[in-house]
C-alpha positions as CSV (number, residue, x, y, z in Angstrom):
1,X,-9.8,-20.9,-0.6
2,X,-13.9,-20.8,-1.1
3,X,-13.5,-17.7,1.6
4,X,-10.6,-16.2,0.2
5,X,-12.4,-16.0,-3.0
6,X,-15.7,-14.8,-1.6
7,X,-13.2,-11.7,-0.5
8,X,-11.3,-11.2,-3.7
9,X,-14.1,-11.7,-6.1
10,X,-16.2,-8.3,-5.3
11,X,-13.1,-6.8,-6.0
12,X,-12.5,-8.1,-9.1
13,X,-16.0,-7.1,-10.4
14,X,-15.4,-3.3,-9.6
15,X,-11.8,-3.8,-11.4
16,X,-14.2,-5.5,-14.4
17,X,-16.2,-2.3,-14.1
18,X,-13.2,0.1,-14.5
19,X,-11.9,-1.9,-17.6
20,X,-15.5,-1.0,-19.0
21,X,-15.0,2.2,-18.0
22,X,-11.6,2.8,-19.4
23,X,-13.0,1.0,-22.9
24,X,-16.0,3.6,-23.0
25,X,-16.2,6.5,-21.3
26,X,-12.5,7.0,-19.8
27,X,-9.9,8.4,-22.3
28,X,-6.3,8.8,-20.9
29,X,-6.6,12.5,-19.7
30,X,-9.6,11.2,-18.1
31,X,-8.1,8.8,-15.7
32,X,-5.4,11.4,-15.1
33,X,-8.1,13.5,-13.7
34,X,-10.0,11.0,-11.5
35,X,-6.4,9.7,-10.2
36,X,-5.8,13.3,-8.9
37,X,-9.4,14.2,-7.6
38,X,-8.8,10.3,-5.0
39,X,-4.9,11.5,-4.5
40,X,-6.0,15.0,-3.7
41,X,-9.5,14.7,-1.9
42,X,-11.0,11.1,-1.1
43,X,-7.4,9.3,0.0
44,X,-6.6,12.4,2.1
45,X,-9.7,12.0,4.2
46,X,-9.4,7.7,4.3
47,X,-6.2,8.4,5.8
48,X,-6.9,11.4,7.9
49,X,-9.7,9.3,9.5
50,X,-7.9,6.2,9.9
51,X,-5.1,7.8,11.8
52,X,-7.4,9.7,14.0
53,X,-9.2,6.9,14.8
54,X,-6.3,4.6,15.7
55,X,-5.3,3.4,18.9
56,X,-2.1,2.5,19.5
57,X,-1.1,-0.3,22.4
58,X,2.5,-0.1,23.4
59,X,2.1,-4.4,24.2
60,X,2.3,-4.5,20.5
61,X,5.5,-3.2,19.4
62,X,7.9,-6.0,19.0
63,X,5.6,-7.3,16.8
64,X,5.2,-4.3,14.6
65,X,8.9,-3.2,14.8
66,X,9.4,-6.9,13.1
67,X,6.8,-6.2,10.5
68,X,7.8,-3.1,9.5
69,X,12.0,-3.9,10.2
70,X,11.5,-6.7,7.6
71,X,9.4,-5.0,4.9
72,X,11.3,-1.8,4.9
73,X,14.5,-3.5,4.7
74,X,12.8,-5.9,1.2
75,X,11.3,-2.6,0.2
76,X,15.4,-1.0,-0.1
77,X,16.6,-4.7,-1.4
78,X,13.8,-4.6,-4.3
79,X,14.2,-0.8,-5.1
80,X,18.2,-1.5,-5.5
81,X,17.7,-4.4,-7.3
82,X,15.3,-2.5,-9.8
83,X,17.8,0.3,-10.2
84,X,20.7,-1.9,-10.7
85,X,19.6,-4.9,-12.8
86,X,16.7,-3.1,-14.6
87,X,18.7,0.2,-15.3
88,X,15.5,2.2,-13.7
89,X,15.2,5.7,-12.8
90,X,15.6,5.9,-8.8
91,X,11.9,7.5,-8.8
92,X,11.1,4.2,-11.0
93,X,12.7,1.9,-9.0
94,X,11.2,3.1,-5.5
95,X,7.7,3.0,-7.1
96,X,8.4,-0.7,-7.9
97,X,10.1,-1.3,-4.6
98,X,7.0,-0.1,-3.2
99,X,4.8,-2.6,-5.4
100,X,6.9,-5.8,-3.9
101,X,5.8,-4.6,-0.2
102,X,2.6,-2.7,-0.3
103,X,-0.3,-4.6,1.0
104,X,-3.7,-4.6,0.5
105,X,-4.5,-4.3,4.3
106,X,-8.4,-3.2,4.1
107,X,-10.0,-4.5,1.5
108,X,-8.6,-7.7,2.2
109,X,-6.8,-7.6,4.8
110,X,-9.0,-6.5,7.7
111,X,-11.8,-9.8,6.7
112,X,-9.3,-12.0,5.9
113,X,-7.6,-11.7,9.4
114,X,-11.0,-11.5,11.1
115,X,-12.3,-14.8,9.2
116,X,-9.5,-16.1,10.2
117,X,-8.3,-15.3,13.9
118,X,-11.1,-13.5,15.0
119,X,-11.2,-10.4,17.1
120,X,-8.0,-10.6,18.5
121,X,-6.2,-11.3,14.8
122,X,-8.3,-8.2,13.5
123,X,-7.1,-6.1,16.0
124,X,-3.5,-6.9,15.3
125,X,-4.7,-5.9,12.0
126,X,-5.5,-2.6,12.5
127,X,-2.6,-1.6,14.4
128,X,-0.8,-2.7,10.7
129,X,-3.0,-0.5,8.9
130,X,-2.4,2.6,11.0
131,X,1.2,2.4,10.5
132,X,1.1,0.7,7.3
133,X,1.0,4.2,5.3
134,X,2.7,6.6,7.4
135,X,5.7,3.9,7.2
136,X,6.0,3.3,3.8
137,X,4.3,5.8,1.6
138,X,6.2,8.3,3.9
139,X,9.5,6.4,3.3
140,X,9.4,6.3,-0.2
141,X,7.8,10.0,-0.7
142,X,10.8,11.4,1.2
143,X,13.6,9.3,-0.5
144,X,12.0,10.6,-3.6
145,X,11.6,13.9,-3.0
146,X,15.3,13.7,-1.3
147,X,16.8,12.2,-4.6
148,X,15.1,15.1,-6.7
149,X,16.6,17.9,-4.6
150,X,20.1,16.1,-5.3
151,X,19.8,16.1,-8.5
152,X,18.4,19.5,-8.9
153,X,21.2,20.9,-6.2
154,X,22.9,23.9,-8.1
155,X,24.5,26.8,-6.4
156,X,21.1,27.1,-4.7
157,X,23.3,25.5,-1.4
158,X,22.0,23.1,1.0
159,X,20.1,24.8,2.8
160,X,17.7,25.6,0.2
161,X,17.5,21.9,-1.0
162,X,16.7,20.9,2.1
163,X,13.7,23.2,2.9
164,X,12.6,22.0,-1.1
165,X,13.0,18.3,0.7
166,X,10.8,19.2,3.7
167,X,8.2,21.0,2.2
168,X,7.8,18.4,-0.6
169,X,7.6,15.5,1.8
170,X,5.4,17.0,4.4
171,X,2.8,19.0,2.5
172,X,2.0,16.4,0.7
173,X,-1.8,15.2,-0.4
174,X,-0.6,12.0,1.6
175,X,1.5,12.5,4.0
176,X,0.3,15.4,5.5
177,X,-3.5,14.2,6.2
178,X,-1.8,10.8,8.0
179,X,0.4,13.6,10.2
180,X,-2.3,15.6,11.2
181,X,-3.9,12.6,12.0
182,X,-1.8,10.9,14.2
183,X,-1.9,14.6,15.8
184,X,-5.6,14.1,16.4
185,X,-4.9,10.5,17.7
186,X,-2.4,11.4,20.3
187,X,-4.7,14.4,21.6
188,X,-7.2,12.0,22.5
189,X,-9.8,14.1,21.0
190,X,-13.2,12.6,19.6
191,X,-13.8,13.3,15.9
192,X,-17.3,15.7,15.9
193,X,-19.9,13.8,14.4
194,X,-20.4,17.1,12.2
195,X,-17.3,16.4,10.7
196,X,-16.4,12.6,10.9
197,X,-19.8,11.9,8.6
198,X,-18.5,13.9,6.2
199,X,-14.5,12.2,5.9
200,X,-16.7,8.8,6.4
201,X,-18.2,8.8,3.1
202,X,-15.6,10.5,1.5
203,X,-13.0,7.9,2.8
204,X,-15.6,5.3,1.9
205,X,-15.0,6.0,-1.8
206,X,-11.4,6.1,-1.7
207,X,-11.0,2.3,-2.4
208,X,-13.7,1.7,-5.2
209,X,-12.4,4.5,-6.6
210,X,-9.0,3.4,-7.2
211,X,-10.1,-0.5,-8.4
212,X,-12.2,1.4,-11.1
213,X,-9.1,3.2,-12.4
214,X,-7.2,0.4,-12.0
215,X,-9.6,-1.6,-14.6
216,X,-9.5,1.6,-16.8
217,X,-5.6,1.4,-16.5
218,X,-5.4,-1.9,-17.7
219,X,-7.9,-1.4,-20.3
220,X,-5.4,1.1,-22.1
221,X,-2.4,-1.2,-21.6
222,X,-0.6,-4.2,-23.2
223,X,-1.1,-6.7,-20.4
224,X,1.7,-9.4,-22.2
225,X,4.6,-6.5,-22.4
226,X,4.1,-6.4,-18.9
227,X,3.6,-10.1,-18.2
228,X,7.2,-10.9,-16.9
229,X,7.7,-7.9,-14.8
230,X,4.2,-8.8,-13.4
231,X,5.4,-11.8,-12.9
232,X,8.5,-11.2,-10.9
233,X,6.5,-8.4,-8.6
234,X,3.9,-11.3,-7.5
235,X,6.4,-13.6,-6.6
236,X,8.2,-11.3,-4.6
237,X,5.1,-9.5,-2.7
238,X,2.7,-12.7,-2.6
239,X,5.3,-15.1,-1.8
240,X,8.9,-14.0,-0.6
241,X,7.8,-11.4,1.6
242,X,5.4,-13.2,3.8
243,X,8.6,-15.7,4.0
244,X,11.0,-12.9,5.3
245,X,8.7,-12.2,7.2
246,X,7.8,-15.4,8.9
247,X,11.9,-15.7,9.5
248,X,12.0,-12.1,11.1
249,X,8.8,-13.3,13.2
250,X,11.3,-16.8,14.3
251,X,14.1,-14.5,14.8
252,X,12.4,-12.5,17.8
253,X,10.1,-15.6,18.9
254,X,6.8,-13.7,18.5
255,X,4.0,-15.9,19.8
256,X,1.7,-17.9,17.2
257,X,-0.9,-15.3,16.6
258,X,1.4,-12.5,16.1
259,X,3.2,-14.8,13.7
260,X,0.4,-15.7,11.7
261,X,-1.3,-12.4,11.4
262,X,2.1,-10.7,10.2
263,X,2.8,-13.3,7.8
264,X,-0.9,-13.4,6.3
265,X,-0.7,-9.4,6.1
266,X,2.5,-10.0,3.8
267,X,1.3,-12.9,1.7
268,X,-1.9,-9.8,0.6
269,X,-1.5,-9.3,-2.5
270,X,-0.1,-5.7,-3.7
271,X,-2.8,-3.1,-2.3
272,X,-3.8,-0.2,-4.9
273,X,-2.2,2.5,-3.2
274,X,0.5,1.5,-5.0
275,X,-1.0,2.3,-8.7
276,X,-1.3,5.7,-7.3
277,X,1.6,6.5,-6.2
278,X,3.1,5.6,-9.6
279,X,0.3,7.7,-11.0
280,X,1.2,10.5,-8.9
281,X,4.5,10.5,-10.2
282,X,4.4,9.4,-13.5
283,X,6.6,6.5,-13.5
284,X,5.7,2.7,-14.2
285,X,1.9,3.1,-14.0
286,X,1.6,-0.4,-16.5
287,X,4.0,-2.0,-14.7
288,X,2.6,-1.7,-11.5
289,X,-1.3,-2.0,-12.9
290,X,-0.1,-5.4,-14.2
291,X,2.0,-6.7,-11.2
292,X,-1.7,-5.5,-9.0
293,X,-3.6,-7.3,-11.0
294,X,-1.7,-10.5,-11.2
295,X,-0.4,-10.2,-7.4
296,X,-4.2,-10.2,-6.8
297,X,-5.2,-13.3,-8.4
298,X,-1.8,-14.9,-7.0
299,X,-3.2,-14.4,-3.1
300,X,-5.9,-17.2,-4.2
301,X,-2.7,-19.2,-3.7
302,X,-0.2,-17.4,-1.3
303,X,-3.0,-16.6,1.0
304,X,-4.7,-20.2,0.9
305,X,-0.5,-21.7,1.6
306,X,-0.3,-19.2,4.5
307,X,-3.9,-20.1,6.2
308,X,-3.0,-23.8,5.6
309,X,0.8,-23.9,6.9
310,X,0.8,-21.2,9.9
311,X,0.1,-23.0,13.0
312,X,-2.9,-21.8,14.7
313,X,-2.6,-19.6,17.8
């Protein structure tokens, strides 16, 4: 648990920061601002660069087809369940769907897997995080932007709704950066050094960034009204997920390591991508500031369970 801390702690300080921010200097219209200058410059380049970088080993993909099959099928579960019991909006309810399965798979995934299974965990690690986005940010941008257009579908005729859907999901400050990068991946083309300095410190500030607006969130909010809902978020990201997840990894017989690093990755705690997304779109940003915050103090425990239980490979 000592090293799991050591990991989560820096975070928390930057978080700590943010709340002093959001006390002092950061006013509401003033978070809205930063939120758009990471969704629309700094995330763009973090994810440009990671999918341009990324190396893809074909060896790999019954164990990512299991990750991914299992967390896109809780992700629907969890966004149904939200629209049905909660009576949320469908753009509501995928935002929270997307808070019980997003993981925080670089600022605490990439050293917790490498304290833990080395090299050859980390590496399994990194293949996550190059999908990890494309997967399920792209999923939940397009059913989105797909339910919009319904809704909005006059005598405009399908046709036109459909270029609305396409253009919305594609051009998109995220989902068009991760494209173009993949693009650049399959080329096999070197990033110039001209150019890959620049994305590399603008990428770099992508994720302090976001845990300062995070604090200056929660430092405008009403962290009890949120409690239960923050609640029921943690227990389904930090602890059910990496369960399903372990059963899906049983089901196809995945060997120990490919076991243990898939169910670590899903017993992170809810990464802060997440808060941005409900940012972006307006929709649940306390909610899913709350459900963060506690989700990240929960992986004290859900990540210290997994470490302990998973046999090692």
């Amino acid at each position: 648990m000592l090293s799991t801390l050591q990991v989560i702690l820096p975070a928390a300080i930057i978080v700590l920061a943010g709340f002093i921010a959001g006390k002092r200097v950061l006013d509401s219209a003033g978070i809205k601002a930063v939120s758009d200058l990471v969704f629309f410059l700094f995330l763009p380049c973090l994810l440009f660069r990671s999918m341009a970088t990324a190396k893809f080993d074909a060896g790999d993909a019954t164990f990512l087809a299991t990750y991914f099959g299992v967390t896109m099928v809780w992700f629907v579960a969890i966004t149904l369940f939200s629209r049905q019991q909660w009576n949320e909006s469908m753009t509501g309810a995928i935002v929270l769907g997307l808070t019980g399965v997003f993981s925080n798979t670089v600022q605490l995934g990439i050293p917790i897997q490498k304290l833990a299974f080395g090299e050859a965990g980390l590496k399994l690690q990194l293949s996550i995080i190059a999908l990890h986005s494309l997967i399920i940010i792209t999923a939940a941008t397009v059913w989105i932007e797909v339910w919009r257009a319904k809704r909005a579908q006059t005598e405009q005729g399908l046709a036109k709704n459909i270029l609305h859907v396409v253009k919305s999901s594609v051009i998109h400050p995220v989902i068009l950066p991760i494209l173009i990068g993949l693009t650049w991946s399959f080329s096999d083309w070197p990033l110039p050094t001209w150019l890959d300095q620049p994305l590399s410190f603008l990428a770099s500030a992508a994720g302090p960034i976001m845990l300062v607006l995070m604090g200056a969130q929660l430092s405008k909010m009403q962290l009890v009204a949120h409690l239960r809902a923050a609640i029921t978020f943690t227990l389904l990201k930090n602890f059910l997920h990496p369960l399903l997840v372990l059963a899906g990894c049983w089901a196809v017989g995945l060997s120990a390591l490919y076991t243990a690093v898939a169910v670590t990755c899903a017993a992170l705690p809810t990464g802060v991508n997440a808060f941005l997304f409900a940012q972006r779109y307006r929709t649940n940003e306390d909610t899913v500031t709350a459900a963060t915050a506690l989700s990240s103090v929960a992986s004290l425990v859900s990540l210290s369970i997994a470490l302990a239980l998973l046999p090692k490979p």
